[in-house]
LUMVOBA-630165 format. One record per residue (C-alpha): residue in three letters; y, x, z; residue number from 1. Coordinates in Angstrom, 2 decimals, always signed. Layout:
<rs>
<r tike="ALA" Y="Y" X="X" Z="Z" koltor="NUM"/>
...
</rs>
This chain:
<rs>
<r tike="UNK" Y="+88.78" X="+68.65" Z="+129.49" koltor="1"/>
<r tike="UNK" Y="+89.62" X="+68.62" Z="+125.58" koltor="2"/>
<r tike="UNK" Y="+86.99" X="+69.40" Z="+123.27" koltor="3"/>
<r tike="UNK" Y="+88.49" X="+71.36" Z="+120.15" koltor="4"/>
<r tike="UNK" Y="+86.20" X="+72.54" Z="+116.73" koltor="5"/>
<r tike="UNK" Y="+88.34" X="+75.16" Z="+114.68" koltor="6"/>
<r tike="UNK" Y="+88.54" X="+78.04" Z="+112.56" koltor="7"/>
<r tike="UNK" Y="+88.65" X="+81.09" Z="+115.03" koltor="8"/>
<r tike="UNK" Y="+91.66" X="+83.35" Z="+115.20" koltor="9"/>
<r tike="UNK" Y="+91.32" X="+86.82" Z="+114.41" koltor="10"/>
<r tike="UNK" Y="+91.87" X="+87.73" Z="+118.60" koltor="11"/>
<r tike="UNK" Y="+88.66" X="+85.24" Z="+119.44" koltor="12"/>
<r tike="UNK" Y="+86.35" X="+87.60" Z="+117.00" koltor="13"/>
<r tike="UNK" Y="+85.37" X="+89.43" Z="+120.08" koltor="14"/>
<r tike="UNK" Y="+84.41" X="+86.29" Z="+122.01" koltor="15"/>
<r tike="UNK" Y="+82.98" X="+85.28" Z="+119.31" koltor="16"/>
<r tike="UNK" Y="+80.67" X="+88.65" Z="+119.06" koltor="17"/>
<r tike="UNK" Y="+80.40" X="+89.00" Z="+122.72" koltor="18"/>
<r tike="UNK" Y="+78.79" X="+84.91" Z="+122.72" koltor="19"/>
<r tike="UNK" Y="+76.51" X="+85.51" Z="+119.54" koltor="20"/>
<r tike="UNK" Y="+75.01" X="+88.92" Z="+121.17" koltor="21"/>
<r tike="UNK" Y="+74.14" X="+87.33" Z="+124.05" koltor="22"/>
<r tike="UNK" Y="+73.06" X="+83.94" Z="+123.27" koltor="23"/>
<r tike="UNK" Y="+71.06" X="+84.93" Z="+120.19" koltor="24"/>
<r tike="UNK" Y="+70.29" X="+88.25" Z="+119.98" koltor="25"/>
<r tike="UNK" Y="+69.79" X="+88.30" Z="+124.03" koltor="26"/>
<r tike="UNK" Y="+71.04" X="+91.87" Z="+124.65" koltor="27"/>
<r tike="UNK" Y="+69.85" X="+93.00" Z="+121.14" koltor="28"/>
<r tike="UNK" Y="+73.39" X="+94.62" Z="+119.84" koltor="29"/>
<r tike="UNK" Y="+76.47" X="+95.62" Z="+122.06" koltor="30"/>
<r tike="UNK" Y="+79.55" X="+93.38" Z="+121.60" koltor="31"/>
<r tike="UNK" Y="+81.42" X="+96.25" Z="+119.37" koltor="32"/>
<r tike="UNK" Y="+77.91" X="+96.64" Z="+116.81" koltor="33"/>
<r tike="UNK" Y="+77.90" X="+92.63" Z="+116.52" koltor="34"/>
<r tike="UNK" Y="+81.88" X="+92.58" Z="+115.87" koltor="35"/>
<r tike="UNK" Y="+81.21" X="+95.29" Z="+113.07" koltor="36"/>
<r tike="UNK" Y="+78.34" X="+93.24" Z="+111.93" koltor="37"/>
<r tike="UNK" Y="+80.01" X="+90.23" Z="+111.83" koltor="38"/>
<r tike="UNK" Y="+83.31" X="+91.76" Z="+109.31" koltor="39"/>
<r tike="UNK" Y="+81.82" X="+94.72" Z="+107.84" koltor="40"/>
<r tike="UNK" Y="+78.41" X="+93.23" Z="+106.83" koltor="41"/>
<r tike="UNK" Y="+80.59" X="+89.89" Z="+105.32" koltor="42"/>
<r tike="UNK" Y="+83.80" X="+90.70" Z="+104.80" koltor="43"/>
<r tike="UNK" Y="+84.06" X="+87.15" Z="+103.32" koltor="44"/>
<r tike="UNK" Y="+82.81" X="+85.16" Z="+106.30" koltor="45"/>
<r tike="UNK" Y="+84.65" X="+82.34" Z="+107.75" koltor="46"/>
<r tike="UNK" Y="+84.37" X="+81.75" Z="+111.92" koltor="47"/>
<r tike="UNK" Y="+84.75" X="+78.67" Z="+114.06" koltor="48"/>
<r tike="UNK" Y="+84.91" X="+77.68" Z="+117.80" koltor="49"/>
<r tike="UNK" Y="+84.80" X="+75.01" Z="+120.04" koltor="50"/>
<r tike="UNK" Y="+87.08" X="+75.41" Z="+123.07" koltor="51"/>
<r tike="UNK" Y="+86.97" X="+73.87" Z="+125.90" koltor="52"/>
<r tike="UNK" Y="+90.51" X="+74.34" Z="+127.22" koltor="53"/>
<r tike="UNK" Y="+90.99" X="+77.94" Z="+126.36" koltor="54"/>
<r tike="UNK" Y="+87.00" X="+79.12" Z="+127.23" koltor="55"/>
<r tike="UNK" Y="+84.99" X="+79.66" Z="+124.14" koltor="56"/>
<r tike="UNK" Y="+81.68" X="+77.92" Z="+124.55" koltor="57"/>
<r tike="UNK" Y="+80.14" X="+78.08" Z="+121.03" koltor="58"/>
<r tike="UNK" Y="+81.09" X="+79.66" Z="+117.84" koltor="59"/>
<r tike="UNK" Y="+79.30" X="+79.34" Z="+113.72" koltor="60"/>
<r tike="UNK" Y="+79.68" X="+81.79" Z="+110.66" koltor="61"/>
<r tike="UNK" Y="+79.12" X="+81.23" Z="+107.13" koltor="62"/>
<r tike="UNK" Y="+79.19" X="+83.30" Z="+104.28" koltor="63"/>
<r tike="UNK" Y="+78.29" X="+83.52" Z="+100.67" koltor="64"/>
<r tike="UNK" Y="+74.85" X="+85.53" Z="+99.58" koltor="65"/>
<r tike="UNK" Y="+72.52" X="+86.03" Z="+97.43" koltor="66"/>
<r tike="UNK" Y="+69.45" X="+87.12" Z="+100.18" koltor="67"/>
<r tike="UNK" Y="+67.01" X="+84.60" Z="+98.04" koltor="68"/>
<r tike="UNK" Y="+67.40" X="+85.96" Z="+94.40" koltor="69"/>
<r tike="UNK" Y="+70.07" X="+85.67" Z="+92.08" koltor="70"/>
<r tike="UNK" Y="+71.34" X="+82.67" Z="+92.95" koltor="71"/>
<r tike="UNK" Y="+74.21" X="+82.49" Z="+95.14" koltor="72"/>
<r tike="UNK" Y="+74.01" X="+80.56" Z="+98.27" koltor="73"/>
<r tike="UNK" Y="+76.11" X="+79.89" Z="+101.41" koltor="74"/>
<r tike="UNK" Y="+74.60" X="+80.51" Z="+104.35" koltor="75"/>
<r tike="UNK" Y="+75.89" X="+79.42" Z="+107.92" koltor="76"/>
<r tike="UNK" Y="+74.14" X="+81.22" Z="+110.73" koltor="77"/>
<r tike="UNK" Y="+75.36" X="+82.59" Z="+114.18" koltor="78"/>
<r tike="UNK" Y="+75.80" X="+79.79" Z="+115.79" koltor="79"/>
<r tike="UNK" Y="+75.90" X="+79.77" Z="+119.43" koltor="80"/>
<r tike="UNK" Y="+76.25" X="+77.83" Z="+121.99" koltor="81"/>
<r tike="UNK" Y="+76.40" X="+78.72" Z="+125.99" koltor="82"/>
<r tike="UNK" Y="+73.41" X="+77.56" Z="+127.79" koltor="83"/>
<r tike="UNK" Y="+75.13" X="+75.45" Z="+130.24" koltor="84"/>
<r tike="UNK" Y="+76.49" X="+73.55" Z="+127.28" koltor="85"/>
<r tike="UNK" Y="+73.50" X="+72.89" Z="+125.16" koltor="86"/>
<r tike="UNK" Y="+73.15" X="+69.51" Z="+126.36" koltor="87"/>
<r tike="UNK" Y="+76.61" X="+68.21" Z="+125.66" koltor="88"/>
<r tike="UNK" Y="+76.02" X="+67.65" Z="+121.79" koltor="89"/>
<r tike="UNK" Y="+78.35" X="+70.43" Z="+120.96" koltor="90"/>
<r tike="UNK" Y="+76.41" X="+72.63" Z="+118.48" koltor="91"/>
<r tike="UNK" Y="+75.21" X="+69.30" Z="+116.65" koltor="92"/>
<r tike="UNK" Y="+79.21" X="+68.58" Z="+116.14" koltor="93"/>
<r tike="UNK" Y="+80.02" X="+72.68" Z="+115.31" koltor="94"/>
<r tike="UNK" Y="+77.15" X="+72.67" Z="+113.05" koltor="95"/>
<r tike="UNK" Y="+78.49" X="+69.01" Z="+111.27" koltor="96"/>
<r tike="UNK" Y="+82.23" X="+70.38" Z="+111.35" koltor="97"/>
<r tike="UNK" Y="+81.25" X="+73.84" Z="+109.94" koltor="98"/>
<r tike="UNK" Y="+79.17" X="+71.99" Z="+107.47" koltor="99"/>
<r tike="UNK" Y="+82.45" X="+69.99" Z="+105.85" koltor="100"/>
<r tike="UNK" Y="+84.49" X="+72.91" Z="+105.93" koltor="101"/>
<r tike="UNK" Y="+81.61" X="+74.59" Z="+103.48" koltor="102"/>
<r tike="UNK" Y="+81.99" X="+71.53" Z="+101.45" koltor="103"/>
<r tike="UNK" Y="+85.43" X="+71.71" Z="+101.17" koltor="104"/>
<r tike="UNK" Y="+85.08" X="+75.71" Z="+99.90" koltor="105"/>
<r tike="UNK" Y="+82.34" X="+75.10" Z="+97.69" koltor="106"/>
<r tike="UNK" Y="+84.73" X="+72.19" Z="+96.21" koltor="107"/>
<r tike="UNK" Y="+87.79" X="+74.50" Z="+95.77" koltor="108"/>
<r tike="UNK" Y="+85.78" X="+77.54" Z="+94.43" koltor="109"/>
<r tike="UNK" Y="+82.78" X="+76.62" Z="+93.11" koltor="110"/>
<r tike="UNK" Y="+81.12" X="+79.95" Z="+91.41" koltor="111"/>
<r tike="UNK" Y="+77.53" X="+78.68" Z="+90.96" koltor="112"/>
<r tike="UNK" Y="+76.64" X="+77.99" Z="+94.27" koltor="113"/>
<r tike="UNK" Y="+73.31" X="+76.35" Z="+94.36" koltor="114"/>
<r tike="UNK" Y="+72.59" X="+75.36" Z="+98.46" koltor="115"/>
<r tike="UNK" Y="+73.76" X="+75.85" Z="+101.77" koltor="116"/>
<r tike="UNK" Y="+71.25" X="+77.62" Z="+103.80" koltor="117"/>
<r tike="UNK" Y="+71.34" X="+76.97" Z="+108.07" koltor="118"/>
<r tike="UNK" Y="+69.80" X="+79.42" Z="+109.85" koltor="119"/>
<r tike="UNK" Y="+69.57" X="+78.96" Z="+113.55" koltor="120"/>
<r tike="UNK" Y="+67.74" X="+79.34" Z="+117.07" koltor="121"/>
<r tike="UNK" Y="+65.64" X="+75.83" Z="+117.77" koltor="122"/>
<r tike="UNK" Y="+65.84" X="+77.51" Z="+121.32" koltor="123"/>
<r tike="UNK" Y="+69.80" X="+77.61" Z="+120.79" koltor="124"/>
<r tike="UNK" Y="+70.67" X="+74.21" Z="+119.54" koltor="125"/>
<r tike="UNK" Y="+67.13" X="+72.08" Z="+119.66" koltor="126"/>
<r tike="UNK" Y="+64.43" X="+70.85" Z="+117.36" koltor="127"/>
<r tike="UNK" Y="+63.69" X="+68.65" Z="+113.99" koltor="128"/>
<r tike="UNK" Y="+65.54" X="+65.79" Z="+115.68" koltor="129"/>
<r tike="UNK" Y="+68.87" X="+67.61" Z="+116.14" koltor="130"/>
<r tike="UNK" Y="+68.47" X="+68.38" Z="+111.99" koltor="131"/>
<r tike="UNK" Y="+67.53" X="+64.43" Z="+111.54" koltor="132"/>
<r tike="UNK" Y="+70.82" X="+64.05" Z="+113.48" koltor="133"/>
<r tike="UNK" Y="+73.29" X="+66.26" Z="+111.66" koltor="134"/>
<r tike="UNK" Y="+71.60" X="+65.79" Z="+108.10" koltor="135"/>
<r tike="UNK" Y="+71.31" X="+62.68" Z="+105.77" koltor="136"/>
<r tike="UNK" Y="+67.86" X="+61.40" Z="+105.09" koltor="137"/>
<r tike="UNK" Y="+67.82" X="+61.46" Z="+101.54" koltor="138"/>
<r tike="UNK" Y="+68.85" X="+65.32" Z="+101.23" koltor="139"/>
<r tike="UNK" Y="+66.31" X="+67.55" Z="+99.80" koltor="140"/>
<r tike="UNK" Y="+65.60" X="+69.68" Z="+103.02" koltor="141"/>
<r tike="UNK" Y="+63.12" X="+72.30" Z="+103.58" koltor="142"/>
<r tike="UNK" Y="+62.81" X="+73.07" Z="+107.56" koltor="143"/>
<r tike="UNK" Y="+60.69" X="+75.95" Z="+108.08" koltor="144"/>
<r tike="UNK" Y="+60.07" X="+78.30" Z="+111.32" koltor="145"/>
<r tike="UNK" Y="+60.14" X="+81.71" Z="+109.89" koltor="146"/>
<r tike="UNK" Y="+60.06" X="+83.94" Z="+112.66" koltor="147"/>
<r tike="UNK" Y="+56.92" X="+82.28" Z="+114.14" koltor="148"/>
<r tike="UNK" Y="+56.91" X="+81.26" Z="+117.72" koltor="149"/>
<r tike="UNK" Y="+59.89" X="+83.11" Z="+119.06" koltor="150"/>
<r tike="UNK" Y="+61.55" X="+79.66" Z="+117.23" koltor="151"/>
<r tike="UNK" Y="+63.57" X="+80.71" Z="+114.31" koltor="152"/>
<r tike="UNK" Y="+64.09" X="+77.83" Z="+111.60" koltor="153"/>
<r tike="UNK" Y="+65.73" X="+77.65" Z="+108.51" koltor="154"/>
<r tike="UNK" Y="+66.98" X="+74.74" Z="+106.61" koltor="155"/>
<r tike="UNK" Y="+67.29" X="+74.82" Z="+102.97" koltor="156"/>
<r tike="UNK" Y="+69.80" X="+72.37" Z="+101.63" koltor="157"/>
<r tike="UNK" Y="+69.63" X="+71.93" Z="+97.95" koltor="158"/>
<r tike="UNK" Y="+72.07" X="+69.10" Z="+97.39" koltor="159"/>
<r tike="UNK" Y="+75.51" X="+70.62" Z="+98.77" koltor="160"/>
<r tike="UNK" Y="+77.20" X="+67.47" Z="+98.07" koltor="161"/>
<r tike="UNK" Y="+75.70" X="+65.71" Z="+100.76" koltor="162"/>
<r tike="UNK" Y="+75.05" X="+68.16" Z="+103.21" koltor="163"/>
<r tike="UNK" Y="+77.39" X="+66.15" Z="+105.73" koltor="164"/>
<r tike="UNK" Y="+77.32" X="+62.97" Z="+107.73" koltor="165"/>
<r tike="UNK" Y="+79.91" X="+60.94" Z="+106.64" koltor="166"/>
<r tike="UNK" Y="+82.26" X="+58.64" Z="+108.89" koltor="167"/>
</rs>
């Protein structure tokens, strides 16, 4: 089986909405409220998959805010991956890929954009050591749980430029 990371196609949005409603938000919104979260809310939001043949088995979005302040900041959140697939390392290599495509943006169009914010499920994709994998030690990173025990975390990367692993 070939493992593929890319940008999803406008026909995987629902797969995309019907994964993150489940695996996140557990039953929380209906597959058509998360779709029309996920273009309406950010209209601007970029997508990505990993396939395994042609089954969708996790999926990331990231988008450009300004939640904290006036400062604008991308943010990549919703990311999912199926259960039966947490252990394979696939949402540390969706969260790395999705990571240097946000690079690449914030090279090409730069508008003041001060950090890349992760937001994500330590349930979904595991704890401080999957961060310590998919981040560089020297980055300025605050990890923080803020939805208390029900495991929410946020990291707050304040150096964009090296918010990848390199080769």
């Amino acid at each position: 089986m070939e493992i593929q990371i890319r940008r999803a196609t406008e026909e995987e949005m629902n797969a995309i909405a019907v994964l993150a409603a489940k695996e996140i938000y557990q039953g929380d919104f209906t597959k058509k409220e998360m779709r029309g979260w996920l273009t309406a809310q950010f209209p601007f939001a970029q997508h990505f998959v990993v396939t395994i043949g042609s089954k969708i088995v996790a999926c990331a979005t990231w988008w450009l805010h300004d939640r904290f302040g006036n400062k604008q900041m991308l943010e990549l959140s919703i990311i999912a991956v199926k259960s039966r697939y947490r252990r394979h390392g696939i949402g540390k290599e969706l969260v790395r890929f999705s990571l240097e495509e946000v690079r690449k943006w914030w090279r090409d169009h730069d508008k003041g954009v001060s950090a890349v914010i992760v937001f994500t499920d330590q349930e979904n994709l595991g704890s401080q050591a999957f961060y310590k994998a998919v981040l560089e030690p020297d980055q300025e990173v605050i990890l923080k749980n803020v939805w208390g025990e029900d495991g929410g975390s946020v990291i707050y990367v304040k150096r964009l430029e090296a918010a990848v692993v390199g080769d």
